[in-house]
Backbone as numpy.savetxt, mean C-alpha at the origin, in Angstrom:
# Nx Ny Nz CAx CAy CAz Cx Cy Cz
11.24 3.66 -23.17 10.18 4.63 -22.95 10.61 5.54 -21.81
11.02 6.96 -22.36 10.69 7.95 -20.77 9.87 8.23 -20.31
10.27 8.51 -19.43 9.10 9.18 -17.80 8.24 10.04 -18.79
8.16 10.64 -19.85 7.59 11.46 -20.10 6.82 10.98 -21.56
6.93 9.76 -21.48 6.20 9.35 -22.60 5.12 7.67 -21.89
4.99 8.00 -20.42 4.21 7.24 -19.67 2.76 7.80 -19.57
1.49 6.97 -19.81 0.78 7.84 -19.60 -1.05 6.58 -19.29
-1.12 6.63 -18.23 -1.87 5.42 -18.13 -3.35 5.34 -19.11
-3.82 6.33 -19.77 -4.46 6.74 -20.18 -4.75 5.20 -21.74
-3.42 5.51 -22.20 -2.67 4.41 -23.10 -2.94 2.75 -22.42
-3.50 2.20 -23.28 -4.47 0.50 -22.82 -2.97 -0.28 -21.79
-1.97 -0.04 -23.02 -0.69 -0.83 -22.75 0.85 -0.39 -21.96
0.38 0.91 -21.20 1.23 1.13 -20.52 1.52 1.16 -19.48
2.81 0.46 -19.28 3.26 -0.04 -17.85 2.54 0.44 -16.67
2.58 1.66 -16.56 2.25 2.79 -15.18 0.64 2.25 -14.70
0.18 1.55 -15.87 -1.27 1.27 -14.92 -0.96 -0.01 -14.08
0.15 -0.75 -13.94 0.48 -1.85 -13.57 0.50 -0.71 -12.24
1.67 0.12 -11.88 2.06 0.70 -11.08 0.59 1.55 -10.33
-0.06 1.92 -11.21 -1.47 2.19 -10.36 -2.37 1.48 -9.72
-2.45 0.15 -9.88 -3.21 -1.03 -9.53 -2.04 -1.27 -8.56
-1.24 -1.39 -8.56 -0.32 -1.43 -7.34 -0.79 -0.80 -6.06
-0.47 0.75 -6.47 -0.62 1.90 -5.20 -1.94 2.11 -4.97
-3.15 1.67 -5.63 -4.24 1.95 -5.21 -4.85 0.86 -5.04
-3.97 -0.34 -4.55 -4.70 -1.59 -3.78 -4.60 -1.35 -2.65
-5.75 -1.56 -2.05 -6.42 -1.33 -1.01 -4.69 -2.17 0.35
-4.35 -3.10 0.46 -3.33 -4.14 1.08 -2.29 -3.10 0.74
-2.25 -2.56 -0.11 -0.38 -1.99 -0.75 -0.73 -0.49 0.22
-2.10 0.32 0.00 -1.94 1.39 0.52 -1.54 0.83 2.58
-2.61 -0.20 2.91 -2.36 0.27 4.45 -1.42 -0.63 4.89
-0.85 -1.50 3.94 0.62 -1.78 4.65 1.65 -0.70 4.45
1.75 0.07 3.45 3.01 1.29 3.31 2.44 1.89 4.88
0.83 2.31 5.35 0.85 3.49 6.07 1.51 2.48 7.45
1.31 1.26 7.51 2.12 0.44 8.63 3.21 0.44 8.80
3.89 1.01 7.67 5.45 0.97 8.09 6.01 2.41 8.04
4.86 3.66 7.94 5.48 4.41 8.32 6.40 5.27 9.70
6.27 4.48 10.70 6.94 4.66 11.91 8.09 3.87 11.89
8.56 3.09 10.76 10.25 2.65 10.41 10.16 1.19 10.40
11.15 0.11 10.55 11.34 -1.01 10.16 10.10 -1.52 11.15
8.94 -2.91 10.67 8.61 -3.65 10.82 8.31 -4.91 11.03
8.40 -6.10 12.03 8.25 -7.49 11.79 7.36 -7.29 10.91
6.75 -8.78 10.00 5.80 -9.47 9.38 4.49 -9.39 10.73
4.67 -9.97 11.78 3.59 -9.87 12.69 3.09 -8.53 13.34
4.11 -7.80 13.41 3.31 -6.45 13.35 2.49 -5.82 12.60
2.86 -5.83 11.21 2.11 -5.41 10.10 1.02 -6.24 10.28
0.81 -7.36 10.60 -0.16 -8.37 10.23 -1.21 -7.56 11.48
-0.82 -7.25 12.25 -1.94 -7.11 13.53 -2.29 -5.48 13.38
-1.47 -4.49 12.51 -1.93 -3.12 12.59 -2.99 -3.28 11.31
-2.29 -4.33 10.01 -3.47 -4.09 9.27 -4.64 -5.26 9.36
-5.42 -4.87 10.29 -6.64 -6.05 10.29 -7.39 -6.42 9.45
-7.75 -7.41 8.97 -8.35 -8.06 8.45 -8.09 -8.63 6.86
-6.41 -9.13 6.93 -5.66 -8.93 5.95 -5.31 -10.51 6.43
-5.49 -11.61 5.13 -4.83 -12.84 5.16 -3.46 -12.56 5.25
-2.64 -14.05 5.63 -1.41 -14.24 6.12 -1.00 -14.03 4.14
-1.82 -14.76 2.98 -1.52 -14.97 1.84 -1.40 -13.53 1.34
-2.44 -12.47 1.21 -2.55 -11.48 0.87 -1.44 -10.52 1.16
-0.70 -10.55 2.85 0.13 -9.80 3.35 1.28 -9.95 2.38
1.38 -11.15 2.69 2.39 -11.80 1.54 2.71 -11.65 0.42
1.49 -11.66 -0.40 1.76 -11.38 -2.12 2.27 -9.49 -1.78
1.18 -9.05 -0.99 1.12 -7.29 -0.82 2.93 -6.90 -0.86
3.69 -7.81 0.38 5.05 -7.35 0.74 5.87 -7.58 -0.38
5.47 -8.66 -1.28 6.48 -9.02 -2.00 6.44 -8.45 -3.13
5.17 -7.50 -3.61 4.87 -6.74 -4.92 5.84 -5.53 -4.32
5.65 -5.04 -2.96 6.08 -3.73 -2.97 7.56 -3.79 -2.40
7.83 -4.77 -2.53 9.74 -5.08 -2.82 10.07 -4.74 -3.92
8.97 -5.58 -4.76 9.90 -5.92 -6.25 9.45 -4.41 -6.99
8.56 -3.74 -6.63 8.40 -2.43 -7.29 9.70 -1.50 -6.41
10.41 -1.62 -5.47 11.53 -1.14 -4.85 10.87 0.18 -3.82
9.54 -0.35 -3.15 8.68 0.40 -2.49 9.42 0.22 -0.61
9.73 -1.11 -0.99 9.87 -1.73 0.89 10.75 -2.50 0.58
11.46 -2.73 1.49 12.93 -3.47 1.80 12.30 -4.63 2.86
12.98 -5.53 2.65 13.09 -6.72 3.86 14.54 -7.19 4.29
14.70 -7.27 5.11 15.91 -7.20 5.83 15.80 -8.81 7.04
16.85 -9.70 6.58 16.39 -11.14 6.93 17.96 -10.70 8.11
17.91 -10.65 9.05 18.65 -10.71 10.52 18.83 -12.29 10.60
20.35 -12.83 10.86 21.00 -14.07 10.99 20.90 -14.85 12.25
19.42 -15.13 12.64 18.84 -15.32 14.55 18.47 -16.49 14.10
18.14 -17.05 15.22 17.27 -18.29 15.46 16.60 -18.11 16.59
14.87 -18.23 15.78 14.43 -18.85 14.26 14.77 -16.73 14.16
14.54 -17.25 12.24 15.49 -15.98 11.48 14.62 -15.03 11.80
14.99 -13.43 12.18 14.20 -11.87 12.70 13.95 -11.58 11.06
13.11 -10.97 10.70 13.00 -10.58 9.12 12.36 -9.19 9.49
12.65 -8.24 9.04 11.71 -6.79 9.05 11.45 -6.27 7.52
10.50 -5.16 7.77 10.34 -4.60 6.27 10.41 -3.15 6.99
11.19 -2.47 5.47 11.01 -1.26 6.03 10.21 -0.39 4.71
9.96 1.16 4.37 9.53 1.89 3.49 11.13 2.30 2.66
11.28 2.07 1.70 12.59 2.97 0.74 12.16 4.25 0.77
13.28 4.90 0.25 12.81 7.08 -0.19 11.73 6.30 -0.87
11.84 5.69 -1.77 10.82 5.75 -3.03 9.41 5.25 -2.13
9.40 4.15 -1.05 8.30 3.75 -0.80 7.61 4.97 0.23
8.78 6.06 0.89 8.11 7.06 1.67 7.45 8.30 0.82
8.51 8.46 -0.10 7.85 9.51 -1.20 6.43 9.19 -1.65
6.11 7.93 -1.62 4.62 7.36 -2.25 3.65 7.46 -0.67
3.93 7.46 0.20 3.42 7.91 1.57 2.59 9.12 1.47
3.95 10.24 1.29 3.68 11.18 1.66 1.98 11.66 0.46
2.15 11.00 -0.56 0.81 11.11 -1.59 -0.35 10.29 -0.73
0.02 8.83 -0.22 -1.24 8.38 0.50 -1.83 8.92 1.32
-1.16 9.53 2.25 -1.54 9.74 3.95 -2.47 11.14 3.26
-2.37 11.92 2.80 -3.88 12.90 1.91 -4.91 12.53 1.83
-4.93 11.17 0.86 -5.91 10.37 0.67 -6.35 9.47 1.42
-5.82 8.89 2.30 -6.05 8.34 3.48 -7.12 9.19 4.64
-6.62 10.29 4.45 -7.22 11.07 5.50 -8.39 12.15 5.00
-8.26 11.77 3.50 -10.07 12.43 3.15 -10.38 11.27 2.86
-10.47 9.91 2.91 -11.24 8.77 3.03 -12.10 9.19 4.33
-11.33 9.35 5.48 -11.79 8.84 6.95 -12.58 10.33 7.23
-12.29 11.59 6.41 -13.15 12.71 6.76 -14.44 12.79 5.96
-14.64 12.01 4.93 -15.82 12.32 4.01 -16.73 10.90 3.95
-16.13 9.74 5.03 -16.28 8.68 5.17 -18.51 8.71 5.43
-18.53 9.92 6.59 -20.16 9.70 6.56 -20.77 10.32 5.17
-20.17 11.39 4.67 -21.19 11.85 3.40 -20.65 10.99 2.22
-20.21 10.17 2.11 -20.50 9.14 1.36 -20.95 7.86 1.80
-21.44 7.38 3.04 -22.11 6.75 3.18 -23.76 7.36 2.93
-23.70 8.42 3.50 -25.10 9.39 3.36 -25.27 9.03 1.27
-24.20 9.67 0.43 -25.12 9.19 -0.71 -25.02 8.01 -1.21
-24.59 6.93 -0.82 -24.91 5.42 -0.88 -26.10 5.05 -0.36
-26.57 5.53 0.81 -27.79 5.16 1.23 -28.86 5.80 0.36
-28.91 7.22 -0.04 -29.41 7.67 -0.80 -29.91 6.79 -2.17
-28.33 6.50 -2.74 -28.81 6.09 -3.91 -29.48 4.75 -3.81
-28.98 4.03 -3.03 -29.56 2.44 -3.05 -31.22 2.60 -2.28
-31.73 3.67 -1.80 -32.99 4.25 -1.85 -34.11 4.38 -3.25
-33.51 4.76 -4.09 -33.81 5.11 -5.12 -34.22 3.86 -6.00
């Protein structure tokens, strides 16, 4: 199948795998955690709050195997491990950090019509 015969629209095609990916909530604000360059595991863990040790986990290891983030295991004792963003995982950045940032600007007028509606 080419790039140009992807189309999530379609029940059975791959790319909605890849959308449930990038628009999980864990996948978006760990990418925006590593946009200032390589990361420990405990850093990420403390910029994104309120994120299980399990969740971080499954999150890092989906966006390896989609070839989003790199981990890089350093030969120390006990072993240094970092993650970093690939082109591919920064190119998908540069689409979040938009959406990221009309979340946090439209954040009260959609609370305003939530309250609204659950009024009703």
């Amino acid at each position: 199948m080419s790039a140009l015969e992807y189309t999530p629209y379609v029940a059975d095609c791959p790319s909605r795998q890849l959308l449930d990916r990038i628009g999980d909530r864990w996948s978006v604000l760990t990418i925006g955690s590593l946009v200032d360059g390589p990361q420990r595991y405990s850093t990420i863990a403390n910029r994104v709050e309120g994120v299980s040790q399990k969740m971080l986990t499954q999150t890092l290891r989906a966006l390896e195997r989609d070839g989003l983030v790199t981990r890089t295991v350093f030969p120390e004792i006990p072993p240094h491990v970092e993650y970093e963003l690939t082109d591919r995982g920064r190119s998908l950045r540069n689409v979040l950090e938009p959406l990221e940032r009309w979340a946090t600007e439209h954040m009260d007028d959609v609370a305003e019509s939530r309250a609204e509606y659950d009024a009703r």
